[in-house]
C-alpha positions in Angstrom: -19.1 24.5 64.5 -21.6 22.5 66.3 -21.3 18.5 66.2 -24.3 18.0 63.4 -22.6 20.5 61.1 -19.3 18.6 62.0 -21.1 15.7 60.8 -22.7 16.8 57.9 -19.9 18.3 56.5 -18.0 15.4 56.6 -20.5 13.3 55.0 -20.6 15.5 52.4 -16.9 15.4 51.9 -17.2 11.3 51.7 -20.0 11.6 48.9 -18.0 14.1 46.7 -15.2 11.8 46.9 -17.1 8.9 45.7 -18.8 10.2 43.2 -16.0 12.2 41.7 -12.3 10.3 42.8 -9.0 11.9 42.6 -7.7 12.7 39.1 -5.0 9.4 38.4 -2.1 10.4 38.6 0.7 9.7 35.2 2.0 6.7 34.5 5.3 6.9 33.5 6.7 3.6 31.7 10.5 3.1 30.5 10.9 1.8 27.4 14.8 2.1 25.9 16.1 5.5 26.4 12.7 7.0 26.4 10.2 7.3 29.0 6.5 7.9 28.1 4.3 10.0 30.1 0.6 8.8 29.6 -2.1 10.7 31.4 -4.5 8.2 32.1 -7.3 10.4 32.3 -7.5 12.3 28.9 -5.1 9.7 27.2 -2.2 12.6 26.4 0.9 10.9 25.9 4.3 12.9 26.0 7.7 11.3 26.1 10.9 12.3 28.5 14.3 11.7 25.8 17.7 10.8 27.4 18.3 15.2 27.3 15.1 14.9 29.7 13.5 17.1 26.8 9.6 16.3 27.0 8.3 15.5 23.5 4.2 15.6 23.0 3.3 12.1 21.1 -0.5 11.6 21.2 -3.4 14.8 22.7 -5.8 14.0 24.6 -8.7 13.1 23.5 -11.1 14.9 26.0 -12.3 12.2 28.5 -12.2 12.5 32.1 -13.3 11.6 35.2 -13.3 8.1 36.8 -10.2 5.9 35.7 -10.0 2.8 38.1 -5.9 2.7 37.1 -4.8 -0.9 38.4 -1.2 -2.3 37.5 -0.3 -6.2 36.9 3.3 -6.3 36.8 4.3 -4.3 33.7 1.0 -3.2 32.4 -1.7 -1.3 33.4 -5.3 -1.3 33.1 -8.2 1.3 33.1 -11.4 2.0 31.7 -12.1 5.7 29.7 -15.3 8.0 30.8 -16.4 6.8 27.4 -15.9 3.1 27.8 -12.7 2.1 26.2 -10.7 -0.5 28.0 -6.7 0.9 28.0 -3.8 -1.1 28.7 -0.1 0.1 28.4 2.8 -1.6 28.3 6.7 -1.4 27.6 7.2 -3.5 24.3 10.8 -3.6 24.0 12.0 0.1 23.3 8.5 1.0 22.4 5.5 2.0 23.9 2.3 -0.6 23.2 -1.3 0.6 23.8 -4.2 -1.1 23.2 -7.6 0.3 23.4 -11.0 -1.7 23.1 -14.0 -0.1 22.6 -17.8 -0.7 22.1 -18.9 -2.6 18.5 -19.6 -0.2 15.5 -18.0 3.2 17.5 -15.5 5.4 15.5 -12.7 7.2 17.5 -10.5 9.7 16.9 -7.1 10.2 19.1 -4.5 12.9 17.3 -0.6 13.2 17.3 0.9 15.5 19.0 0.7 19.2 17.9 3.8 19.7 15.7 5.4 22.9 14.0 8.1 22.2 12.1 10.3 18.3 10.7 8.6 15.8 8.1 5.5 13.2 8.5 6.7 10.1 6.5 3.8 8.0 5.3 3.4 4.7 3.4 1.1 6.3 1.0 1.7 4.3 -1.7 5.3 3.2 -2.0 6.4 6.2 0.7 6.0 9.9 1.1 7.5 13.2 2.9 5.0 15.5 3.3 7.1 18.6 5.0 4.7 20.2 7.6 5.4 23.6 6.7 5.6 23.1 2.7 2.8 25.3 0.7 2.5 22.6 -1.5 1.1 19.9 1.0 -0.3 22.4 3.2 -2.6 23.3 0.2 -2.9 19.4 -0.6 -4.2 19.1 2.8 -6.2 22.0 3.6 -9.0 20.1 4.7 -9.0 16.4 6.6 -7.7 13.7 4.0 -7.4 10.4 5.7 -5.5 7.3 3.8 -6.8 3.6 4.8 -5.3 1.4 7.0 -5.4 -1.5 4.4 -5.6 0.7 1.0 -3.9 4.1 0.7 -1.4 2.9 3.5 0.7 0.4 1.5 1.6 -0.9 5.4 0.0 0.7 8.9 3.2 2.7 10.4 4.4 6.1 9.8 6.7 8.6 11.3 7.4 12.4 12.4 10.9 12.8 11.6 12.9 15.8 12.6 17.1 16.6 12.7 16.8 15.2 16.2 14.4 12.2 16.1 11.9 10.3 14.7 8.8 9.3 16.3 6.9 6.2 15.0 3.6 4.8 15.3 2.8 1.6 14.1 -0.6 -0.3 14.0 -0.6 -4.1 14.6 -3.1 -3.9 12.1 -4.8 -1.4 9.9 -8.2 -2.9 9.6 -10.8 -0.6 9.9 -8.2 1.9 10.6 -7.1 5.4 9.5 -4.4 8.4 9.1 -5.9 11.4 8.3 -3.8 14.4 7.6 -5.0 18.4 8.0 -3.0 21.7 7.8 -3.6 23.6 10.7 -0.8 26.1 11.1 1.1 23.2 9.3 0.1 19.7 8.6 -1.3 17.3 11.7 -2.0 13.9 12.0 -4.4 11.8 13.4 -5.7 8.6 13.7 -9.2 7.1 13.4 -10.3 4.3 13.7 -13.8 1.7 13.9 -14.3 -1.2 16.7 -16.1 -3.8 15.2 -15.7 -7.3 14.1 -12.4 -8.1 13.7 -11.2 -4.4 14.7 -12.3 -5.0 18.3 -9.2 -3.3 19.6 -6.6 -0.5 18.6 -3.3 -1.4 19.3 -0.6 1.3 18.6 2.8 1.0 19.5 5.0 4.3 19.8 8.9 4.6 19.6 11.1 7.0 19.7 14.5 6.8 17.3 17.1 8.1 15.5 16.4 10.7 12.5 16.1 7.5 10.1 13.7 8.7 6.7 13.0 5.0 7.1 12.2 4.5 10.5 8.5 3.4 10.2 9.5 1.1 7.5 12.4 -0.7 9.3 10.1 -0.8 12.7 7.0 -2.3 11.1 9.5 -5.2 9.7 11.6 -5.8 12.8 7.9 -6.2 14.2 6.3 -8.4 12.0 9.6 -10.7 11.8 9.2 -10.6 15.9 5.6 -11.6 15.3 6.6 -14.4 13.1 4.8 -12.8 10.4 7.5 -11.4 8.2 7.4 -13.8 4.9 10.1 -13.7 1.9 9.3 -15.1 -2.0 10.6 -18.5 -0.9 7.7 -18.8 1.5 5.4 -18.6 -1.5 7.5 -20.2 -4.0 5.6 -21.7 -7.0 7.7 -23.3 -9.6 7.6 -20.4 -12.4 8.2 -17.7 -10.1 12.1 -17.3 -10.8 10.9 -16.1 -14.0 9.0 -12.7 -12.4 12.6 -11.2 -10.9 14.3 -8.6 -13.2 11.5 -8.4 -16.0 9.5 -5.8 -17.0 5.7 -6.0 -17.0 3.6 -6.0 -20.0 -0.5 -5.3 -20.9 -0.4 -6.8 -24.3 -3.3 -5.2 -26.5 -4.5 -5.6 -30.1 -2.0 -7.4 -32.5 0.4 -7.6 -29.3 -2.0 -11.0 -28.5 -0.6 -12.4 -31.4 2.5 -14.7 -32.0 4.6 -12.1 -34.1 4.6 -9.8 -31.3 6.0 -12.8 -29.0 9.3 -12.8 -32.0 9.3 -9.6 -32.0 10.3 -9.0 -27.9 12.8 -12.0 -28.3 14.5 -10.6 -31.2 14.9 -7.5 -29.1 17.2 -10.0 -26.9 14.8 -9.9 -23.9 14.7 -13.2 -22.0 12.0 -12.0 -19.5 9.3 -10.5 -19.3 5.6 -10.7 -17.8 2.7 -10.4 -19.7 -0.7 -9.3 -18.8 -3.9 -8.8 -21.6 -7.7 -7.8 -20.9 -9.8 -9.4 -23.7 -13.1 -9.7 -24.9 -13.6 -12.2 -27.4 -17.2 -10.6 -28.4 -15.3 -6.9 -29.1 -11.4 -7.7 -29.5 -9.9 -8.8 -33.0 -7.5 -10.3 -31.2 -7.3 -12.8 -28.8 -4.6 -14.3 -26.6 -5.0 -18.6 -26.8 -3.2 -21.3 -25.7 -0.8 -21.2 -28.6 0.2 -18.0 -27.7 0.6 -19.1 -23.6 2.5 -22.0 -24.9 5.0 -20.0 -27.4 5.4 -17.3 -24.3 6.4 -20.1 -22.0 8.9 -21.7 -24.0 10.6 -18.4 -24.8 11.0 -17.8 -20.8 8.2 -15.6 -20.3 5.2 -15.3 -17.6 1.6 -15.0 -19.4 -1.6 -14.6 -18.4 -5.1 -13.0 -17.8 -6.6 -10.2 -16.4 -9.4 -11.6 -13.8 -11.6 -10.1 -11.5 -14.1 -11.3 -8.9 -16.1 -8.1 -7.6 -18.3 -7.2 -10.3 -21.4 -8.7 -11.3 -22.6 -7.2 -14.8 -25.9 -9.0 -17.3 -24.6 -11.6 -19.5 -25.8 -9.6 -22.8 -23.9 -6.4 -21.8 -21.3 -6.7 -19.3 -18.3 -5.4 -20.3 -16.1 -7.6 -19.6 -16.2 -11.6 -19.3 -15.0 -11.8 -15.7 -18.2 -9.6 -14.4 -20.4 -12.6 -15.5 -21.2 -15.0 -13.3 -24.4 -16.8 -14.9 -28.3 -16.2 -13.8 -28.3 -18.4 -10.4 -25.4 -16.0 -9.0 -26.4 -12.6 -11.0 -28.1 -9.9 -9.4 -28.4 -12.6 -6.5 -25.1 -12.6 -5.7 -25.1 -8.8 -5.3 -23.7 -6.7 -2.3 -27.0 -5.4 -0.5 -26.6 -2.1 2.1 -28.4 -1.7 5.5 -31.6 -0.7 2.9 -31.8 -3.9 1.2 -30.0 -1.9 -2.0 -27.9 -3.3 -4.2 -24.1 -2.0 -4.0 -23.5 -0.6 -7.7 -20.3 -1.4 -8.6 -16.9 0.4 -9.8 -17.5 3.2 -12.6 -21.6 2.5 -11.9 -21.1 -0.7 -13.9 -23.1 -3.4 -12.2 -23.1 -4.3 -9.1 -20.5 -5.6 -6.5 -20.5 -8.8 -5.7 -20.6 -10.6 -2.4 -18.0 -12.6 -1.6 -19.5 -14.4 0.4 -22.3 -15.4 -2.0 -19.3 -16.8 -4.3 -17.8 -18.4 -1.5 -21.0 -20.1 -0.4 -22.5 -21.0 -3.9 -24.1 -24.6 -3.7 -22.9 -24.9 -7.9 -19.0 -24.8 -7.0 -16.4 -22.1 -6.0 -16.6 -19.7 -9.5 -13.0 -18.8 -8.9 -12.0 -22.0 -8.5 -12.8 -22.4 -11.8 -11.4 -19.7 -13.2 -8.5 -20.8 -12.3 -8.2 -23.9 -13.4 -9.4 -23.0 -16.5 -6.5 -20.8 -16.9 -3.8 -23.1 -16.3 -5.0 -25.4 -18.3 -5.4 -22.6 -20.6 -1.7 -22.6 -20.3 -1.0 -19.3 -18.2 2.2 -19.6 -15.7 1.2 -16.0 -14.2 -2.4 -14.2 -13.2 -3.5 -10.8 -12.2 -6.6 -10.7 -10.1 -7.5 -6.9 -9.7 -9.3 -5.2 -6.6 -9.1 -8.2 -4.5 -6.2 -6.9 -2.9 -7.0 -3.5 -2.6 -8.2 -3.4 1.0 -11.7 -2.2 0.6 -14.1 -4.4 2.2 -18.0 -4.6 2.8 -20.4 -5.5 5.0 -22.8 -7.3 3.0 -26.8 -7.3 4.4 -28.5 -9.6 2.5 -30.5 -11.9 4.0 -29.4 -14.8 2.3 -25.7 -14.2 2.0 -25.0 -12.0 5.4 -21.4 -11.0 5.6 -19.4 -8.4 7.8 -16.2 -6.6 6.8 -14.0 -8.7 8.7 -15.3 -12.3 6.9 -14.9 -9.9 3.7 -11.3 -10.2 4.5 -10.8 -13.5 4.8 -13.0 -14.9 1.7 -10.9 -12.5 -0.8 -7.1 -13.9 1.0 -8.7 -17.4 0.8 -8.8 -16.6 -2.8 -5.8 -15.4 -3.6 -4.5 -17.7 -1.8 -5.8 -20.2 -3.6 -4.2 -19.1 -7.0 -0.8 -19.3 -5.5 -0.9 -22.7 -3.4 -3.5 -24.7 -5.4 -2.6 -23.9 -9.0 1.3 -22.9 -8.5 0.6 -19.9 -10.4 2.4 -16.7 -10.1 -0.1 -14.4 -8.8 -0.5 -10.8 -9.1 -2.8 -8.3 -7.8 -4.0 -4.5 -7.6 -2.3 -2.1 -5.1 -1.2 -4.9 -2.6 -0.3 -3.9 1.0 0.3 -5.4 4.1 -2.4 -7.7 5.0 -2.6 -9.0 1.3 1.5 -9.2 0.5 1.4 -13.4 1.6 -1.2 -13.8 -1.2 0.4 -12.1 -4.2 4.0 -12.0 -5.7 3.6 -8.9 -7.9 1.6 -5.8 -7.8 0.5 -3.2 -9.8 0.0 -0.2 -8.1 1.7 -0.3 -4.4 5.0 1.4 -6.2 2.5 4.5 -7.0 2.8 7.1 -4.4 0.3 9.8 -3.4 -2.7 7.7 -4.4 -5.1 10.4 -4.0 -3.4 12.1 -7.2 -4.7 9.0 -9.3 -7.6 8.6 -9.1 -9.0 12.5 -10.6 -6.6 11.9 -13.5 -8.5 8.2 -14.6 -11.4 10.1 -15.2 -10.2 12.8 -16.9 -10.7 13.6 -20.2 -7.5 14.2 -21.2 -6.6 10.9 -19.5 -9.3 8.5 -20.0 -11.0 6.6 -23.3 -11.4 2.8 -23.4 -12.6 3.1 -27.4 -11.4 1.2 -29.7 -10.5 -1.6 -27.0 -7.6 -3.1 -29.6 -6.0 0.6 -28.5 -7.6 2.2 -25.8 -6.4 5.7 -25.3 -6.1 5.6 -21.3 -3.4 3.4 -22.0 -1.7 4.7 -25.1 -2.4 8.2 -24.8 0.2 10.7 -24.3 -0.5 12.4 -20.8 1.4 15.8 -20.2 0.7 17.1 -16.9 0.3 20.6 -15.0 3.5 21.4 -12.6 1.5 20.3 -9.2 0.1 17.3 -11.4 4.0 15.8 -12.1 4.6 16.6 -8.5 1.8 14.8 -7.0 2.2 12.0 -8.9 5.9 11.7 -9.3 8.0 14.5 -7.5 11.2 12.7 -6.7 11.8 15.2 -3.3 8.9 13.9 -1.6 9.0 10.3 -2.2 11.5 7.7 -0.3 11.2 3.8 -0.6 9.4 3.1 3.0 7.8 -0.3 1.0 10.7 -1.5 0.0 12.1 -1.3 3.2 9.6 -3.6 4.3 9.0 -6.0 1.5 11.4 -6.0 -1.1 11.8 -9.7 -0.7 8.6 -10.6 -0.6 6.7 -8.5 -3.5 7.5 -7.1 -6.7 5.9 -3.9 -7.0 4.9 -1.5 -9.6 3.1 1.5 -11.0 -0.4 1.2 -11.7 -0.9 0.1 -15.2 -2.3 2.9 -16.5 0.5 4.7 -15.9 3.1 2.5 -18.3 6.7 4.4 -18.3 5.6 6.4 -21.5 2.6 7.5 -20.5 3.7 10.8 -18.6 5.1 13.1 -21.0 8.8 14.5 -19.7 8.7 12.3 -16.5 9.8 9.3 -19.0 13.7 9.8 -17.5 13.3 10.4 -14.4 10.8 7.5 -13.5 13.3 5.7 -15.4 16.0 6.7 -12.5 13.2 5.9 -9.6 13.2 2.4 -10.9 16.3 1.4 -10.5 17.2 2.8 -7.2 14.2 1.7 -5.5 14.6 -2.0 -7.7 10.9 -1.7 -9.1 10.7 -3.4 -12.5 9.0 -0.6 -15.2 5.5 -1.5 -16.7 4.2 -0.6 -20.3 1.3 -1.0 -22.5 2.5 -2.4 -26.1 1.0 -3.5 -29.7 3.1 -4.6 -32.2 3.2 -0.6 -33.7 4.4 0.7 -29.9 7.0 -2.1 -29.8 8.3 -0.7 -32.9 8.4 2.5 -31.6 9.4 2.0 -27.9 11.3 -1.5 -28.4 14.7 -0.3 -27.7 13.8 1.8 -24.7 12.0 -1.5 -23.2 15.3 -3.2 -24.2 17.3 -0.7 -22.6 15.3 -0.7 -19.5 15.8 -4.4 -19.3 19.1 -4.6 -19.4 19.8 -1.7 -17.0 17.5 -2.9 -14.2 19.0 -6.7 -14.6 22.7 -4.5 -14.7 22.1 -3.2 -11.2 19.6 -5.9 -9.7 20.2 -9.1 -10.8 17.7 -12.0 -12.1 17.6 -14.1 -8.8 15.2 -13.1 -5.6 15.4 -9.4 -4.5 17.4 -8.8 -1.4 16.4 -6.3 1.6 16.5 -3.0 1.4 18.0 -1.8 4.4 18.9 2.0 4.4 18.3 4.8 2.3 19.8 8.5 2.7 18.9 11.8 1.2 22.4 12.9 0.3 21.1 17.1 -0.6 19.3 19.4 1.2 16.8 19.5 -1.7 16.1 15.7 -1.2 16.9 15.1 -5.0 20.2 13.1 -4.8 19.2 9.9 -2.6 21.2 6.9 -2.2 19.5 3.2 -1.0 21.6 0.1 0.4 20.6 -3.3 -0.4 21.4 -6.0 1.4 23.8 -7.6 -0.1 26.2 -4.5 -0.4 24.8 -2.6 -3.1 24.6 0.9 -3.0 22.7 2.8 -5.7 23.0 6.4 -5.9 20.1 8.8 -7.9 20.3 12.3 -9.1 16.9 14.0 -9.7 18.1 17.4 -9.6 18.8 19.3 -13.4 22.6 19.7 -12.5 25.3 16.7 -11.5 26.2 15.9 -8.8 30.1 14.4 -7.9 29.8 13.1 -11.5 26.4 11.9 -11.5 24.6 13.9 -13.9 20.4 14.8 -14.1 18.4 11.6 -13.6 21.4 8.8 -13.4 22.1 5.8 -11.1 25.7 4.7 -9.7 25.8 2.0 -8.3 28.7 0.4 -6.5 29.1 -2.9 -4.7 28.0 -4.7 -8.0 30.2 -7.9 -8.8 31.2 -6.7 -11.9 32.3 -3.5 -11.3 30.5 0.0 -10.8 28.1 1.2 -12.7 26.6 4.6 -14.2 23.4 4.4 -15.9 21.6 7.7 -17.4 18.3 6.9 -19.1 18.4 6.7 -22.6 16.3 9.4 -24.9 12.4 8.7 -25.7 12.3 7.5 -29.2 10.6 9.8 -32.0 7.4 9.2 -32.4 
């Protein structure tokens, strides 16, 4: 080889090299028992147990080539082909990534490929979707993804098999999502969208013990780490003792009127919360202050339904809260990236912007509103949607808004019911980021959300005529098989909210779904209640009360029999005590310990749909629902 092919050659060599370095090698970062492999290159993370059994977490997501891996102290630092900045980190006996990418990107990363164990989710109050189970497989048989802020009542979840569980949990779920497929069984993965205020991913990754609650228990010990686990006496307002061990009531027609209040107190019930939707241009009846006042001396929480997202014309909105007078309405409208308005829920209207509430030079509407309800005389309010976790980007020129300053104008408002007006405050399907602004909900002790919402539009569901006695909620619902399954199948559901904030939020089925409304699941949602310690909700009239007034009776002393009238406790463990998942057991805090059997035949002398529970100061207890009524 002569000298100038010597030298070419190894020029050559030195610009390959620096246009194309060596492949980083793994990093591997100890983190409890567990070390986690991460491949810095594609982003594949597996994990080495204390067997040394390698465990796939995360796949990679496809990128390669240049890395730039530089390590300060315990962390390290790269940049992705496609322009994410990574770093890792140990973060106690978990593994912490955070990923920032370029404003208004989606990504996708997915868990690791699995074949057999559970996926336990915070959809709603908590699932088990088995990977290999027809059911969900069907269920899932194309991508289905569950929001970071909405469908996921909090951002963690959990692949648990006999041997382990592996958690992921999301410092926040903004702008995030799970999305679940079957592909030779059910898989996981995440997305997610950098923008405002989601400017990074950050994902922490643990592996534990088999615990059904393991998500649940991490994303608590985290948040109380963070200093940003809160209980009910952080947002105490001076009527809230009343909310604990009462039932929740939507009081309709002749129920708005001051017989209906004797009525409940001659039943013996001391507590109770009660909601109502009027209209005084369509209802016959009409809650006042009278009524607030009576309801308040008997011990009772009372107040209005109120909304702040829909924008309707004065002369034929449908309801008084989507008003908002001519200098706010259309105005005050949501506008998209085309300059059109957002129509709102149900095509009613239009969404508003709320930010053009926020900013309106005639005073803060909801302000108002509130005010005018206390002095109204209501001790309690629900404010629906606002909690919900949907947010908007709002493109109006005169009231711009992203998603991220969506967030903070509707917790500013909620906020504002709680620490202004010392109201107990309520709202729809509140999760994680909205649980500080809110001491009840209605909705987060649904599971399987995506079940719900078919059935509210269905006809054998739905009908708001004659609004004294709307069908959708009196009606009698009876359900297919997979219908009672998807909504209320006792196997697949475990309390992974509770676990987080029992002592922080009440929460309850949606109120469409009041505990008669599902015919034959009456007694077993009964059960549910009481071991998971969620109140029961109902939709009464005087008539309903006479039918159902006993049952409510019954379900109010039971549920004060096994939880007490004070502030709820943690709940700390829960066990599935069959292999068919249908007897469960939870632990409380304070030494209860509730057992449930959903199966049809007993169980060490707990029979079909009862509750013991032991650790209670006056003795054990079994309760088996009571009978529904005849009708």
């Amino acid at each position: 080889m002569t000298m100038l092919i010597r030298v070419l050659f190894a020029w050559g060599a030195l610009l390959v090299a620096i246009a194309v370095p060596a492949k980083a090698d793994p990093i591997e970062v100890r983190a409890g028992a567990a070390t986690y492999i991460v491949d810095p290159a594609t982003l594949q993370i597996d994990a080495r147990d204390a067997q040394n059994e390698r465990i796939p977490l995360m796949r990679g997501t496809g990128a390669s080539g240049k890395v730039g891996v530089r390590q300060d102290g315990a962390s390290w630092f790269w940049m992705t082909q496609e322009g994410q900045a990574v770093q890792i980190r140990a973060e106690g006996d978990s593994l912490h990534i955070s990923v920032a990418g370029k404003p208004n990107t989606q990504w996708t990363w997915a868990m690791g490929r699995v074949s057999e164990g559970t996926w336990i989710v915070p959809d709603g109050e908590g699932m088990a979707f088995d990977v290999n189970d027809p059911f969900w497989r069907s269920t899932y048989n194309r991508n289905r993804c569950m929001g970071g802020t909405t469908a996921l009542s909090f951002p963690a979840w959990a692949h648990l098999t006999n041997l382990r569980s592996v958690t992921y949990a999301l410092d926040d779920g903004f702008q995030s999502k799970l999305c679940v497929q079957d592909a030779d069984g059910l898989q996981a993965n995440l997305w997610h969208e950098f923008g405002v205020g989601s400017e990074k991913l950050e994902l922490l990754i643990r592996l534990g013990e088999p615990d059904p609650l393991a998500p649940a228990l991490f994303y608590r010990q985290y948040l109380k780490e963070k200093g940003r686990l809160q209980t009910f006496a952080d947002k105490n307002v001076k009527d809230m003792g009343r909310l604990f061990g009462a039932p929740h009531v939507y009081v309709w027609g002749d129920g708005r009127g001051l017989n209906f209040l004797d009525d409940v107190k001659a039943l013996g019930i001391d507590k109770l919360v009660i909601s109502y939707d009027q209209d005084p241009r369509t209802n016959r009846h009409i809650v006042g202050p009278d009524y607030l006042r009576k309801a308040h001396a008997l011990g009772y929480l009372a107040g209005p339904y109120e909304a702040f997202d829909n924008g309707q014309p004065e002369k034929t909105a449908d309801m008084p809260s989507a008003i908002w007078g001519a200098d706010l309405y259309p105005s005050g409208c949501l506008r998209d990236a085309k300059g059109e308005i957002v129509v709102g829920y149900g095509n009613r209207g239009c969404y508003m912007s709320s930010k053009a509430i926020a900013d309106h030079p005639k005073g803060f509407i909801p302000a108002k509103r509130y005010a005018a309800h206390r002095a109204g005389g209501a001790s309690q309010v629900f404010v629906d949607v606002d909690a919900f976790g949907t947010f908007y980007d709002d493109f109006s020129s005169d009231h711009r808004m992203n998603k991220a300053e969506d967030r903070q104008n509707r917790l500013k408002r909620l906020e504002m019911g709680i620490k202004t007006f010392d109201l107990v405050q309520g709202s729809e399907n509140v999760t994680a980021w909205s649980v500080d602004v809110a001491h009840y909900s209605h909705g987060t002790g649904q599971a399987h959300t995506i079940a719900v919402w078919p059935l509210l539009s269905d006809k054998r569901f739905n009908g708001y005529w004659p609004p004294d006695r709307p069908p959708v909620y009196f009606g009698r619902f009876t359900p297919t098989a997979e219908e009672a399954r998807a909504l209320f199948g006792p196997a697949d559901r475990l309390p992974l909210f509770e676990a987080v904030y029992h002592d922080d939020l009440v929460s309850i089925d949606r109120w469409e779904f009041s505990l008669t409304k599902v015919a034959g699941l009456e007694r077993l949602r009964y059960a549910r209640a009481l071991l998971y310690g969620n109140p029961t909700i109902w939709n009464l009239d005087r008539k309903d009360l006479g039918i159902y007034g006993q049952l409510l009776k019954r379900a109010y002393a039971d549920f004060q029999a096994l939880h007490g009238v004070n502030s709820p406790v943690a709940l700390t463990r829960f066990e599935w005590l069959s292999s068919d998942r249908l007897v469960q057991r939870v632990y409380y805090a304070d030494g209860r310990v509730l057992t449930a059997n959903f199966g049809s035949t007993s169980w060490q002398g707990i029979g079909p749909q009862c509750v013991k529970a032991v650790g209670l100061r006056d003795g054990d207890r079994l309760i088996c629902p009571p009978s529904l009524p005849a009708q």
